[in-house]
KEKE-3310 file (N, C-alpha, C; in steps of 0.2 Angstrom, whole numbers, plus 5000, padded with zeros to 4 digits):
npx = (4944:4928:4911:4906:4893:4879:4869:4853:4861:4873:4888:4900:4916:4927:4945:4957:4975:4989:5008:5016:5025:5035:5037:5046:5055:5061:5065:5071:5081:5091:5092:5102:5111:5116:5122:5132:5134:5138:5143:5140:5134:5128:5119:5109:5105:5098:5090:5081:5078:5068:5061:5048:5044:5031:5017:5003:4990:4976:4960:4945:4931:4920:4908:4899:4882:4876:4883:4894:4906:4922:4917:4922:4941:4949:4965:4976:4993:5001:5017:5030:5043:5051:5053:5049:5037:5027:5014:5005:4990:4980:4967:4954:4940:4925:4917)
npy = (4966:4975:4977:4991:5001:5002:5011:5019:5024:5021:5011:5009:5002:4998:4992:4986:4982:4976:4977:4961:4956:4947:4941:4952:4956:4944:4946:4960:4956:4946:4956:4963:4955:4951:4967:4964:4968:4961:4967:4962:4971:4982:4974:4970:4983:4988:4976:4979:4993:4991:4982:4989:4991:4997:4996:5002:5001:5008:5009:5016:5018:5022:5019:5023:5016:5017:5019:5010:5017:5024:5035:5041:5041:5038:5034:5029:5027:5022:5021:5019:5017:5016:5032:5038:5043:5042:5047:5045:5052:5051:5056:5056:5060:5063:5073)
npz = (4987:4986:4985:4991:4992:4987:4974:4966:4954:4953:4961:4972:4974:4986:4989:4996:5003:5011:5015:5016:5030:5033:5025:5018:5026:5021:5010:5010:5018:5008:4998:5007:5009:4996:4992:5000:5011:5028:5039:5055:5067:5059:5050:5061:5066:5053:5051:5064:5061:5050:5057:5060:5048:5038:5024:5015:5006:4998:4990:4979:4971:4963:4953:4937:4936:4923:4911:4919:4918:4929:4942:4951:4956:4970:4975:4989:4996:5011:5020:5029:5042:5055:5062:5051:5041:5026:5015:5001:4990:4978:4968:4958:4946:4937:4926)
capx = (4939:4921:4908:4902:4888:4873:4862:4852:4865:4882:4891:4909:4923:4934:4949:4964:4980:4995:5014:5016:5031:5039:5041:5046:5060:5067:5067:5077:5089:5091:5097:5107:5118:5120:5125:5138:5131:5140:5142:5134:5130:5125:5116:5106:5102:5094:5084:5078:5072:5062:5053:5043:5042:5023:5015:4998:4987:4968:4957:4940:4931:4912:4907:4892:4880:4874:4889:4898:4914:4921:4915:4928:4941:4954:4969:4982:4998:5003:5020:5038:5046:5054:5051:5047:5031:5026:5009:5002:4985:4977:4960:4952:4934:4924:4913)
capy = (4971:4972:4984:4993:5006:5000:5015:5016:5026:5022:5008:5010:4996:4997:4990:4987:4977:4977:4971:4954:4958:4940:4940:4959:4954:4940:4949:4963:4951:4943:4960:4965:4950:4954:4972:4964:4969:4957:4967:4958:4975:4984:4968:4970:4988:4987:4972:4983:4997:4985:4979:4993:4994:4997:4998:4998:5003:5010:5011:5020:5017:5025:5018:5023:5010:5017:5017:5006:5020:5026:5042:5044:5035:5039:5029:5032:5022:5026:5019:5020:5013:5019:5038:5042:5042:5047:5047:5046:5049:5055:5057:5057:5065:5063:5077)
capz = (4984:4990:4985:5001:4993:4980:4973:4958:4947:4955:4966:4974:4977:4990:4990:5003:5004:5015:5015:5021:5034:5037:5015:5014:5028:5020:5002:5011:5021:5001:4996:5012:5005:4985:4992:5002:5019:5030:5046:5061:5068:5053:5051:5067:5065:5047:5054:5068:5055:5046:5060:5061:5040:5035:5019:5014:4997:4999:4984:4982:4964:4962:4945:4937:4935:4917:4909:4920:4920:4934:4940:4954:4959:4975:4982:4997:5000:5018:5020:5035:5046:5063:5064:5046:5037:5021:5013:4994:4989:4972:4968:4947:4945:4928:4926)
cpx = (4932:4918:4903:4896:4885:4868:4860:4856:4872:4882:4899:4911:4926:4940:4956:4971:4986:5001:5016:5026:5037:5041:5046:5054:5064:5069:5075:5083:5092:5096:5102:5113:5121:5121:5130:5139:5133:5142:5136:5130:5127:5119:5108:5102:5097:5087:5079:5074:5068:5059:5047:5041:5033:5025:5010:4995:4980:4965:4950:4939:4922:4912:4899:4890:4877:4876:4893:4909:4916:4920:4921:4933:4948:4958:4973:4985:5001:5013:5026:5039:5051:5051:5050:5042:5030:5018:5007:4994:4983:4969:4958:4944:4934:4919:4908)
cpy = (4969:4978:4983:4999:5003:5007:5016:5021:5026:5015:5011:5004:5000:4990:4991:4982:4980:4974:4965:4953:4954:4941:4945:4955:4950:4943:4953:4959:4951:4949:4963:4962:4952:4961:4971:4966:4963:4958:4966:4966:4980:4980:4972:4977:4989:4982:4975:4988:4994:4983:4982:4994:4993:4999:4997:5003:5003:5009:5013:5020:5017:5025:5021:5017:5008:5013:5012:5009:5024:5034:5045:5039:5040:5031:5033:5024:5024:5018:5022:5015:5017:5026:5039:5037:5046:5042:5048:5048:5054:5053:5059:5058:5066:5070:5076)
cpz = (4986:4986:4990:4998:4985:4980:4968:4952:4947:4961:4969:4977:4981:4991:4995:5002:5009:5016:5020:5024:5033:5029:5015:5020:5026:5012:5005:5014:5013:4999:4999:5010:5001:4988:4995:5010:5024:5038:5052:5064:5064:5051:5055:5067:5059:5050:5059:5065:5052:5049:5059:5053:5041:5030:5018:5008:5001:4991:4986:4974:4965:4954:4945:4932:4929:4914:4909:4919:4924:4934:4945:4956:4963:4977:4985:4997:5005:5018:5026:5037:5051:5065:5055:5042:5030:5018:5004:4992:4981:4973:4961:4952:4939:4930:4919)
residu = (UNK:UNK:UNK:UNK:UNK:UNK:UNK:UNK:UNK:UNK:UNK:UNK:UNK:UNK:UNK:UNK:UNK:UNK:UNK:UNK:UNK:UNK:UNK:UNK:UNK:UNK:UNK:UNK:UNK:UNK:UNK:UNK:UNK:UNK:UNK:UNK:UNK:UNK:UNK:UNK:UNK:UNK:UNK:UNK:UNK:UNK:UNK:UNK:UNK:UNK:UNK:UNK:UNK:UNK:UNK:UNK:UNK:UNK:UNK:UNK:UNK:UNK:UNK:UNK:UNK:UNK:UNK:UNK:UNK:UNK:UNK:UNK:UNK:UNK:UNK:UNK:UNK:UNK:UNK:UNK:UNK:UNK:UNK:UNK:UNK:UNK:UNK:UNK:UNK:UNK:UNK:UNK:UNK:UNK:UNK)
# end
């Protein structure tokens, strides 16, 4: 988290993170097993879609500096792997 913008009635946080690959691989290997997933090429395929697995988290939080509650806040989760992408994002607004 950092906050990237100071003005006299409002700041905003950004926040980011993203899946740590080499963990998320050996999770999935873990459950490839307990489902009983034991062919070699099967195996080898699965691993191959995974390489490419992405996920990441955005955040976006414009608090006001009276208050101290947010006035906006936006996230986006962008996530896939091989040919398929899929996107999340909402967005709140106080009025």
């Amino acid at each position: 988290s950092q906050v990237t913008e100071l003005a006299p009635t409002y700041y905003v946080i950004k926040t980011s993170q993203a899946i740590d690959r080499i963990a998320a691989a050996k999770m999935f290997e873990q459950m490839f097993k307990k489902m009983g997933l034991t062919d070699q090429k099967s195996l080898a395929e699965a691993k191959k879609e995974l390489a490419t697995f992405e996920m990441t988290d955005a955040g976006s939080y414009k608090i006001s500096r009276k208050t101290g509650w947010p006035i906006k806040a936006a996230y986006t989760r962008k996530g896939g792997a091989a040919s398929l992408s899929q996107t999340e994002t909402y967005e709140l607004y106080v009025k």
